[in-house]
C-alpha positions as CSV (number, residue, x, y, z in Angstrom):
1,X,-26.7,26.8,-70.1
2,X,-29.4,29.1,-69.0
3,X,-28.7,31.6,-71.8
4,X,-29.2,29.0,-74.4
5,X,-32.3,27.8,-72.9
6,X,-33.6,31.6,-73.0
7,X,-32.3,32.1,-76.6
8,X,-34.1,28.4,-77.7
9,X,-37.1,30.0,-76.1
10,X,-37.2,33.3,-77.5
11,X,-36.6,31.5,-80.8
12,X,-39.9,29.0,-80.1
13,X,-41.9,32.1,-79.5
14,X,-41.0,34.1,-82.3
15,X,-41.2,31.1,-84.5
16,X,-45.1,30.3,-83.4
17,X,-45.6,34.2,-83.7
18,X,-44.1,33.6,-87.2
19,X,-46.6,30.9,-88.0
20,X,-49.7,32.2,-86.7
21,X,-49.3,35.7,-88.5
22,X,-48.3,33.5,-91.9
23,X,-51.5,31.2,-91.3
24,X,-53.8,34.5,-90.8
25,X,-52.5,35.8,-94.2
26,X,-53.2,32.1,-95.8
27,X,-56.9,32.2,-94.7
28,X,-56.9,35.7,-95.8
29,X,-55.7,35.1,-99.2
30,X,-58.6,32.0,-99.0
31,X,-61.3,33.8,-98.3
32,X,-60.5,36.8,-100.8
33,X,-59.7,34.6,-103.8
34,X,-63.1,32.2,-102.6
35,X,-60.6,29.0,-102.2
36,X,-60.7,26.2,-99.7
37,X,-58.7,26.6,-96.6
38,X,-55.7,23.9,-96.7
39,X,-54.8,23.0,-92.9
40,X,-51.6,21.6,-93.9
41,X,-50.9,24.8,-95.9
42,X,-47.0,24.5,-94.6
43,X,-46.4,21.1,-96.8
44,X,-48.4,22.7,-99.9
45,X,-45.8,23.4,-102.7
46,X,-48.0,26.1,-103.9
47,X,-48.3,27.8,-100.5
48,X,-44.6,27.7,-100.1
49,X,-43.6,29.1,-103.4
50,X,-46.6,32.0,-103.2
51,X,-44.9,32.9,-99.9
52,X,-41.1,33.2,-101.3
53,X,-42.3,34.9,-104.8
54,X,-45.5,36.0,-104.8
55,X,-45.5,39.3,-102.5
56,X,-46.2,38.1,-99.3
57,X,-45.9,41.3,-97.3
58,X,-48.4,42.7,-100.5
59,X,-51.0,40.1,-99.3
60,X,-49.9,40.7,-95.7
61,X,-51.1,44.0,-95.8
62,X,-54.3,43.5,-97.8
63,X,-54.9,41.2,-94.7
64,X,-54.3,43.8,-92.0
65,X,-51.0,42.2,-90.8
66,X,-48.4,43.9,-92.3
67,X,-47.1,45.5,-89.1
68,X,-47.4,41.6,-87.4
69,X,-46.0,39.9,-90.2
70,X,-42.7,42.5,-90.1
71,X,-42.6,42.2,-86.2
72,X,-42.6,38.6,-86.7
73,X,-40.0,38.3,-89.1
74,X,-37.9,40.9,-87.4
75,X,-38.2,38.2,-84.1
76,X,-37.0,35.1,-85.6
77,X,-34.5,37.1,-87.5
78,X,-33.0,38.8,-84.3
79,X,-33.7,35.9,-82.1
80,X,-31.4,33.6,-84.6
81,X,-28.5,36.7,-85.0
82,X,-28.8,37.2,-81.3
83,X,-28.3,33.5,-80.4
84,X,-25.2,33.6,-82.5
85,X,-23.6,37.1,-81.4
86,X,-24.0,35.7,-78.1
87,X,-22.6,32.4,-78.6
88,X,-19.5,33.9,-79.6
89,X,-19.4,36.8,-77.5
90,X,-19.3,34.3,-74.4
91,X,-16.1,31.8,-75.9
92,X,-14.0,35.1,-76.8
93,X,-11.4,35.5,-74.3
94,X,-10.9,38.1,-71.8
C-alpha cells in the first residue's frame, strides 16, 4: 500500500515537473514568434498538435530546456514503467 502511494507520488512530481518545463517552452515559443501567451495552452488544439509534430525538443532547446525537458520526460516515463515492473514483481510468486 505504501509502495503504491510512493509510486502515485513520484508520478505526481514528475508529472508537474513535466508541465512546468512544457509551459516554459510555450512562453518561449510566445515570446520568440511575438504571440499572446494562452494560459490554457494544455486544451489548445494547436498547442497539442505543435507539441506531438512540430519538434518539440527543437524548440526545447532554443529555449534553454533541452536537458529539463529530457529529464522530465525520462521521469514520467520511468516513474509509469517503474510502477508497473513493480506491480508485478510483488504478485509473482516465490
Amino acid at each position: 500500500m505504501v509502495r503504491n502511494l510512493v509510486w502515485f507520488m513520484l508520478f505526481g512530481a514528475a508529472s508537474l515537473a513535466f508541465y512546468r518545463v512544457n509551459d516554459r517552452i510555450v512562453w518561449d515559443i510566445c515570446r520568440r514568434e511575438r504571440r499572446p501567451y494562452p494560459p490554457a495552452w494544455t486544451f489548445s488544439l494547436y498547442w497539442q498538435w505543435r507539441t506531438v509534430v512540430g519538434g518539440w525538443y527543437t524548440d526545447a532547446r532554443r529555449a534553454g530546456l533541452l536537458l529539463p525537458k529530457a529529464v522530465a520526460t525520462a521521469a514520467v516515463l520511468l516513474a509509469s514503467v517503474g510502477s508497473v515492473v513493480m506491480g508485478i514483481l510483488d504478485r509473482m510468486p516465490g
